[in-house]
Structure formats: structure tokens, C-alpha cells
VORO-939145 format. One record per residue (C-alpha): x, z, y; residue in one letter. Coordinates in steps of 0.001 Angstrom, whole numbers, plus 500000, padded with zeros to 6 digits. Example, Ala and Ser with C-alpha at 12.3 -4.5 7.8 and 13.67 -1.06 7.14 Angstrom:
<pts>
512300507800495500A;513670507140498940S;
</pts>
This chain:
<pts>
151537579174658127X;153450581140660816X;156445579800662324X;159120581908662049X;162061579065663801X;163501580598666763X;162827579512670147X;163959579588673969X;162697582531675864X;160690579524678112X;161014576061678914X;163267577004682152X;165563578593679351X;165892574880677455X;166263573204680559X;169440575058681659X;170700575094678251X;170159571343678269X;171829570934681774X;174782573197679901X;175411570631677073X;174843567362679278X;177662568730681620X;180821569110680450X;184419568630680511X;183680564772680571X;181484564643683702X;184572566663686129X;187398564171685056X;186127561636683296X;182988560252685795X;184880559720688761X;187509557721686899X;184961555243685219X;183207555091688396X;185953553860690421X;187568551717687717X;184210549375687458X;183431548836691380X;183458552501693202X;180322552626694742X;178866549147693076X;179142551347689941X;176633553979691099X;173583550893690762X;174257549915686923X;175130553600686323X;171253554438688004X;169992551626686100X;171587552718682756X;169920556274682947X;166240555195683561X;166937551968680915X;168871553665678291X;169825557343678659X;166215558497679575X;164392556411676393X;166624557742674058X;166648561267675445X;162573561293675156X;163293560063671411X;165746562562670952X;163043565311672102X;160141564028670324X;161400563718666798X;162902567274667502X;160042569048668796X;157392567138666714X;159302568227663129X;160813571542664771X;163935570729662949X;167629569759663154X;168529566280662630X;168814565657658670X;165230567141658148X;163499566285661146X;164472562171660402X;163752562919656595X;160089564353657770X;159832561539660183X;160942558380658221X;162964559248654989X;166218558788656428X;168189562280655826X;171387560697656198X;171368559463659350X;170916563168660487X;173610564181658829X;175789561367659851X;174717562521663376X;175976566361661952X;179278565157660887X;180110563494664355X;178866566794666333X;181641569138663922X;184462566368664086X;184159566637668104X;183699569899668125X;186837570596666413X;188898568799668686X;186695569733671798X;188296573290671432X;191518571748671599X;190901569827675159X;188877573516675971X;191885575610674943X;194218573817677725X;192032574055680567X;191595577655679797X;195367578032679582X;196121576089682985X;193786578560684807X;196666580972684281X;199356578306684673X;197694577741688123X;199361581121689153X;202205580409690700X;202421577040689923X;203818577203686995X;204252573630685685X;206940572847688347X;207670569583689698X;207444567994686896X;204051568064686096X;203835565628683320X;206955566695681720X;205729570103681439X;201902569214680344X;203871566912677118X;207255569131676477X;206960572451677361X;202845572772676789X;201967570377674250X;205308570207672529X;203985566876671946X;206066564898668724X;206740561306667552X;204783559800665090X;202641562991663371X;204180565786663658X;202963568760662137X;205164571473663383X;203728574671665015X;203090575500668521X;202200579033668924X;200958578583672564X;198526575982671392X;197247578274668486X;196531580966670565X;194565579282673229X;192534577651670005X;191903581638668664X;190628582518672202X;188208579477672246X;186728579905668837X;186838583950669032X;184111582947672545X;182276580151671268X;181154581992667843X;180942585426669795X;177667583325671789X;176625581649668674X;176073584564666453X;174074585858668858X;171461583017668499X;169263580527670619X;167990582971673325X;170236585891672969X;173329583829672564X;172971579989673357X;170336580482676161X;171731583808678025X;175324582080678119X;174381579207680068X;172172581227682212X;175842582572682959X;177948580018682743X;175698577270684527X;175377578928688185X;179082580564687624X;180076576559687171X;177959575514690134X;179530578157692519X;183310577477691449X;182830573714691627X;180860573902695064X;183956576131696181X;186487573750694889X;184353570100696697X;184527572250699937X;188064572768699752X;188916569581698772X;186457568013701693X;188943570396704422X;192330568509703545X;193654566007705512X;193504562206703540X;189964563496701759X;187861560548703543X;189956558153702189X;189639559362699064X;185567559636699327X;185485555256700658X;187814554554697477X;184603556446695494X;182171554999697135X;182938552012698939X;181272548861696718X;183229546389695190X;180319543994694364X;181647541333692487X;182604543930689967X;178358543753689074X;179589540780688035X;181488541795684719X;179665542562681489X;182193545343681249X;180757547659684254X;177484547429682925X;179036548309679490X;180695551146680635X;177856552357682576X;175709552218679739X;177916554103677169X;179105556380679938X;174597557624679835X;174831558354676762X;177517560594676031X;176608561938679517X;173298563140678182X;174020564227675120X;171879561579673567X;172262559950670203X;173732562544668361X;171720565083667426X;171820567810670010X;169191566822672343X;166784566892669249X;168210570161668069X;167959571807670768X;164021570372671756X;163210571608668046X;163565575048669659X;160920574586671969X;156980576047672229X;154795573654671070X;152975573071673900X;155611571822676165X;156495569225679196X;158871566815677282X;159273564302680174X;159285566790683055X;162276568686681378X;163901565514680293X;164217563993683819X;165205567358685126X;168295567391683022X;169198563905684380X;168876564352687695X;171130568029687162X;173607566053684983X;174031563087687217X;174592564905690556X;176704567404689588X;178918564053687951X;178276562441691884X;179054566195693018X;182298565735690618X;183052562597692119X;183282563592695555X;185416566670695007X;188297564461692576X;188570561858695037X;188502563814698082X;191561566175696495X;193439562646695225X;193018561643698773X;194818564187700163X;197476563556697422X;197553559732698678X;198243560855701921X;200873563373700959X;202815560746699029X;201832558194701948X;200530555870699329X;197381554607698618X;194217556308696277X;194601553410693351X;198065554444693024X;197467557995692555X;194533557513690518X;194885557948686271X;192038558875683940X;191031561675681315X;193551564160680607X;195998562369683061X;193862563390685676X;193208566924685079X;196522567910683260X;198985565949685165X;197795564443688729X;195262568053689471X;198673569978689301X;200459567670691581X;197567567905694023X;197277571809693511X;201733571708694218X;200964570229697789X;198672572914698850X;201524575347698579X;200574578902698162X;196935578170698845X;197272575825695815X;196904578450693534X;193283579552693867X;192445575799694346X;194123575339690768X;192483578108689568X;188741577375690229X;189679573572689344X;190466574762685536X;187724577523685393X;185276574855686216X;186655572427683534X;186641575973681138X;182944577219682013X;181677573568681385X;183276572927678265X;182551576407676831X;178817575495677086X;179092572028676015X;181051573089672835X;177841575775672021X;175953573201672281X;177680570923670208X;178087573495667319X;174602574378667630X;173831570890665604X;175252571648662615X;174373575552662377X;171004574535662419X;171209571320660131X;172364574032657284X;169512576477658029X;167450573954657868X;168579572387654480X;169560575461652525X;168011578220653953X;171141580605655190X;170637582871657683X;172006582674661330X;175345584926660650X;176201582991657260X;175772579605659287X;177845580417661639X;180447582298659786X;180565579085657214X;180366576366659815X;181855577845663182X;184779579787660996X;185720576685659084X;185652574429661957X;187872577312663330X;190126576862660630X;190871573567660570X;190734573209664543X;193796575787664581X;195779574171661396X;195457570245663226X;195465571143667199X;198406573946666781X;200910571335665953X;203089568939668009X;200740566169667116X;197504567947668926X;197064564901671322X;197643562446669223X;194911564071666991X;192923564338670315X;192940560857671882X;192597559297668605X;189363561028667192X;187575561667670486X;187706557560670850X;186425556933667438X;183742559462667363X;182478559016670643X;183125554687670551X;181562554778666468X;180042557881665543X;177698558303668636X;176846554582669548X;176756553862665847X;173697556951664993X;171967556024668341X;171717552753667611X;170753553738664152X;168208555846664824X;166330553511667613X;166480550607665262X;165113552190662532X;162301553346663996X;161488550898666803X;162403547952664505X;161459548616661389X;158424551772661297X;156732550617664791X;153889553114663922X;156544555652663963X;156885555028667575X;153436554964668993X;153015558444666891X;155995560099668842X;154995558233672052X;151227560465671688X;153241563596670589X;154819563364673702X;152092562556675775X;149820565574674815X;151051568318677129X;153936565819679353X;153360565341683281X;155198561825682893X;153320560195680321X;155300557172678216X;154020553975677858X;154683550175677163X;157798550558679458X;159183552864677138X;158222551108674228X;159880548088675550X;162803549787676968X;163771551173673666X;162727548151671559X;165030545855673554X;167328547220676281X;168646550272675206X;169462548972670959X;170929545622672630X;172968547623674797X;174256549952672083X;174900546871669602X;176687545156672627X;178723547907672965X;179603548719669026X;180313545070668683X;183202545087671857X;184576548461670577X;185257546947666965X;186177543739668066X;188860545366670720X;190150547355667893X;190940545202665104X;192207542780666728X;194380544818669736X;194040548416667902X;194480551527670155X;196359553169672714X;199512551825671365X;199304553991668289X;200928552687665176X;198550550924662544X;199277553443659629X;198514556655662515X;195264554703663774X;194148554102660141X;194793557936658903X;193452559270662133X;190491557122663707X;189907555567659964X;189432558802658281X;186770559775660955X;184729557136659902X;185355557560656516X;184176561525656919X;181202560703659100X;179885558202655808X;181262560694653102X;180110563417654521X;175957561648655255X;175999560742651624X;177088563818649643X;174823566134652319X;171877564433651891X;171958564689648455X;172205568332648114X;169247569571646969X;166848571940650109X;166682575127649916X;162813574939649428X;163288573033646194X;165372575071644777X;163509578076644832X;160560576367643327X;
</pts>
């Protein structure tokens, strides 16, 4: 039997595709942030462990259930151990983020043009929550027409590369968009390295606070910072191996997309701090007091720093947002990609029809929740549970049930792997993904539910955090039952 699945144009053309989805809008703002909140540069020898203990086992999981059943995730874990809903839990949590990702995507790509001329003001968190986001009390559902047509923009991009498929669309934009986001980024670190107060930024990076090593929390959030990092855990590492040759270097590629992932977040790191150094010393105060994470970084203190430059500010603002654009643009393909190929898979529609159906509704609905005054709210709330639940919780799923409970399972996809890999996976790897990396994830599921019921979230009202961050649950499990039992496409033509 031939096989007719589509496929990268070579292994160089996964790898860079790979790198695209790994780096994203998380690893510009979000890396530096953790980093220096659990111990600066103490946080760079968990965060080292975490990847060659956790993000690297589950990555060569991801890849070997993908490549070894050539499938997306709800029929490759039905091939490999009965377990179809798990994929599509996996499914559901890649189009929930990817409908809000758009969101987060559409206001980078709209600062790029406020960057011109500066034209937040002083004011710069006044303008990001008033005059941008229109942002209401409570949930508001009024419409902002700036919001929905940055959203239109976004979606009119991402499905313009999806349609055209793996190598013609996926592959060829992030053979674009990767060096384009290398060269903006290297601009913007060199820039940022030139202004006066940047070394004190860097030492607030990377000077070591030790006894931080000490708290279960850095380790915690240097473990769950790996695997969102990588991709890992939720189905588009294995989507996107399933598109591979079959005779193919699993490992090699796998530790290639580390390494590219983690130093362009190290790369991020330097350029953040160095620019919030120069900020410090503009407002002759220190780094930890200019310092705020996520979208207070890039939305609110990035424009502040971009005001002091004066006129020169505005090319500095400029590649600053592009950067945050490029990277999220391939992130989001990549992100998308999981489901498209989850319904080819399972009913048999063609590439155009999956991503008219999946893409366009996720469109849809993206436009009708993220175009109103409550687009943050919506924002901050499901990126926390989807990322906190719906990634930890189908990680840990998926190593548990098959290094728990079908142990042959594992020795199969640890030979699989092993038949044409440079780095060949042994007991370590067994071990590591036995023990470590499940423990870690439980750990971590365990804190996140605990923190929320009894201390909830951001401040948000019960009933909002209940509709919001309880519904996402409640769509991840709705939607892994009623998928899985919909009958495959291969069935019903017999």
C-alpha cells in the first residue's frame, strides 16, 4: 500500500518548521520574566535540567508515536494503545488556544504600526486598556472594530499558509518567517546592548540568586515553562513528526529544536533586560521596579522603553512588534496544523475542506469573542486554563498511559526510534519518562488546582472564572468524548 500522507520537502524542512512552532510569542516576553522571577541566572540550571529531564523525553514520545503511526493525534494514540480520546482532548486544547492566540497575534501586529510615531502617548497603559482594547467591566460584549480588524488580518494570513499545505504552505512560511525573525530580533538585542543602563539590566538576568534553587516553585516553573516551550504534550510535535520520511533521525532533529528554541529564549532574555535597563536608568530606578510580565511587558513597559529613545524609538518599536508578529504567525500555523490533520485523518476531507471547516470556524468565533470589550478578559482567562489544564493534563495523560500502564508500548517506540536515530534512547529515557517527567507534570497539575480553588484567579469574579476557565475544561472533555465517537471515514465507506 502506497502512502499517499504528505510530507516535508526533507528533514531540514521539519526541523525549521519545528524551531517555528517551539518559538513563539511566549519565548520574547514571557522567558525573561519567569527567568528572573525564580532566581535570574540560578534559573538558567533547573531550566537546563528541565529540558534534558522532561522537555526532551516527552518531545522523543511526541515524535515516535507520530512518525511510527504517520498520523495526527486521535488516530495515531487509537493505533498505538486504544485511546482516541486523549488525541482529541489534545485537538480541542490546540483550537481553544489557537483561537485566542490570534487575539494576542492581532495586537502585536497592530503595535508595529502604533510604533510610528509613538502613538500610544504617555500613557502607555491607559492607551493599551482604553483606547486599544476598549477593555469593559465584568463581560462585556460590545464591539471594537479595531480589534476585529486586526483578528480578519490574522486569520485572512494564517489560512492563506495553511491551504497551501505542509511543504508548500506550513514548511515554505517558516523558511520565511524563521531567518526574517532571527534578523529583526538580532537587530533589536544589538540595539538594546548600545543604550546606556543595558548592563544592569543583563546582571539582573543573569546574576544568581541561589537560594531561590531552594523553592519547589523554581523548579516548578522551570519544568512547565519546557513544556509549553517545546511544544510538547499537546499534539503538535507528533503531528508534525507524522509528516516525516520514514527513515529519519528522530533524536538528532529533536535536540536541534531545543538547542534553537532555548537560545533564541536566552537570546530573548538578553535583549528584554538590556532595553528595561536602559528604562531603569531613565527613570533612575532600579530593574525589579520596572520589570512586569506577559502582556504587561510587551504592551505596556516595551512602549515606555521605545518613548525614551525618542525619534530613534520608532524603528526600535517597530522591529520589537514584528518580531513578536513573525513568531506568533508561525506558532499559530503550527498550532492549527493539529486539528486540520486530526479531521483528515478521522473522516477523510481533503486539505481545502479542513481548513475551510476548521481554520474558518475558528475564524468565526475568534472574531465574535476577541472583537469585544471583554477580549482580555477572554485572553488571560483561557490561555491560563488551557495551558495550566489542558496541556499538563494530556501530557501527563499520555506518558502515564503508556509508561505506566502498556510498558511494552514503550520499549516498541524506544526501537522505532532507534532504527535510523544518531542518539539512540535507552534506560535513561525509560526512566526519565517513567518517573521524572509524569511526577513533575502531576506536581504541577496538583499546585495549579489546588491554587485555584482555593485562591481562584487573577482577581476575576467566581461566576467569570467559572463561565470562562470552567467552560474550557468542560469543552476540552465534551469535545474528546463526542469526537471519538464519530465513526472514521474508513468505516464508513465499508
Amino acid at each position: 500500500m502506497t502512502d499517499s500522507r504528505e510530507s516535508w520537502s526533507a528533514r531540514s524542512g521539519f526541523i525549521i518548521a519545528a524551531i517555528g512552532s517551539a518559538v513563539g510569542l511566549g519565548n520574547i516576553w514571557r522567558f525573561p520574566y519567569v527567568a528572573y522571577e525564580n532566581g535570574g541566572g540560578a534559573f538558567l540550571i533547573p531550566y537546563l535540567i528541565a529540558i534534558f529531564a522532561a522537555g526532551l523525553p516527552l518531545l522523543f514520545l511526541d515524535y515516535a508515536v507520530g512518525h511510527k503511526y504517520r498520523k495526527a493525534p486521535p488516530t495515531a494514540y487509537k493505533k498505538l494503545m486504544n485511546s482516541e480520546a486523549l488525541g482529541w482532548w489534545q485537538v480541542m486544547v490546540t483550537l481553544l488556544i489557537g483561537i485566542y492566540y490570534a487575539s494576542v497575534l492581532s495586537w502585536a501586529g497592530s503595535y508595529m504600526f502604533y510604533s510610528i510615531g509613538q502613538q500610544w502617548g504617555t500613557d502607555t497603559e491607559k492607551f493599551f486598556f482604553t483606547s486599544y482594547l476598549q477593555n469593559g467591566e465584568g463581560l462585556a460584549f460590545g464591539f471594537v472594530p479595531t480589534l476585529f480588524i486586526g483578528l480578519v488580518i490574522v486569520w485572512t494570513v494564517v489560512m492563506f499558509i495553511l491551504y497551501g499545505g505542509v511543504k508548500k504552505g506550513v514548511e515554505l512560511s517558516n523558511k520565511i518567517f524563521i531567518p526574517l525573525l532571527l534578523i529583526l530580533f538580532s537587530i533589536l538585542v544589538v540595539q538594546a546592548l548600545r543604550l546606556p543602563g543595558a548592563v544592569d539590566g543583563l546582571n539582573a538576568f543573569f546574576t544568581p540568586n541561589w537560594e531561590a534553587m531552594a523553592n519547589y516553585k523554581v523548579w516548578l516553573a522551570a519544568f512547565g515553562h519546557i513544556f509549553f516551550s517545546l511544544s510538547v504534550g499537546f499534539g503538535i510535535m507528533l503531528t508534525y513528526s507524522s509528516y516525516l520520511k520514514r527513515k529519519t533521525n528522530l533524536t538528532g532533529s529533536g535536540l536541534v529544536v531545543a538547542l534553537a528554541n532555548s537560545s533564541f529564549e536566552i537570546l530573548a532574555g538578553i535583549g528584554i533586560f538590556a532595553a528595561l535597563g536602559f528604562m531603569a536608568y531613565s527613570a533612575g530606578s532600579s530593574v525589579d521596579e520596572v520589570v512586569s510580565g506577559g502582556i504587561g511587558l510587551a504592551f505596556i513597559a516595551f512602549p515606555k522603553i521605545i518613548s525614551s529613545l525618542g525619534a530613534g524609538g520608532d524603528l526600535f518599536g517597530f522591529l520589537f512588534f514584528a518580531s513578536l508578529t513573525v513568531a506568533g504567525v508561525t506558532s499559530m500555523v503550527s498550532i492549527l496544523q493539529v486539528p486540520i490533520a486530526a479531521f483528515q485523518d478521522k473522516l477523510g476531507w481533503s486539505r481545502k475542506r479542513a481548513v475551510t471547516i476548521i481554520a474558518g470556524g475558528s475564524a468565526i468565533v475568534s472574531t465574535i469573542l476577541f472583537s469585544t470589550h471583554s477580549a482580555i478578559t477572554f485572553v488571560d482567562i483561557i490561555d491560563y486554563f488551557a495551558n495550566n489544564i489542558g496541556i499538563v493534563g494530556g501530557g501527563l495523560l499520555s506518558i502515564i498511559l503508556v509508561t505506566w500502564f502498556r510498558r511494552p508500548l514503550l520499549k516498541e517506540l524506544q526501537q522505532h526510534v532507534n532504527q535510523y536515530s544518531s542518539i539512540k534512547l535507552g534506560w535513561g529515557w525509560n526512566f526519565l519518562l517513567t518517573i521524572v517527567t509524569p511526577l513533575s507534570l502531576l506536581v504541577a497539575l496538583g499546585l495549579t488546582l489546588k491554587s485555584i480553588f482555593a485562591e481562584g484567579y487573577g482577581g476575576y469574579p467566581l461566576h467569570i472564572l467559572l463561565t470562562v476557565g470552567g467552560g474550557t475544561v468542560v469543552l476540552f472533555i465534551i469535545g474528546a468524548v463526542l469526537l471519538s465517537r464519530l465513526k472514521d471515514h474508513d468505516a464508513a465507506e465499508k
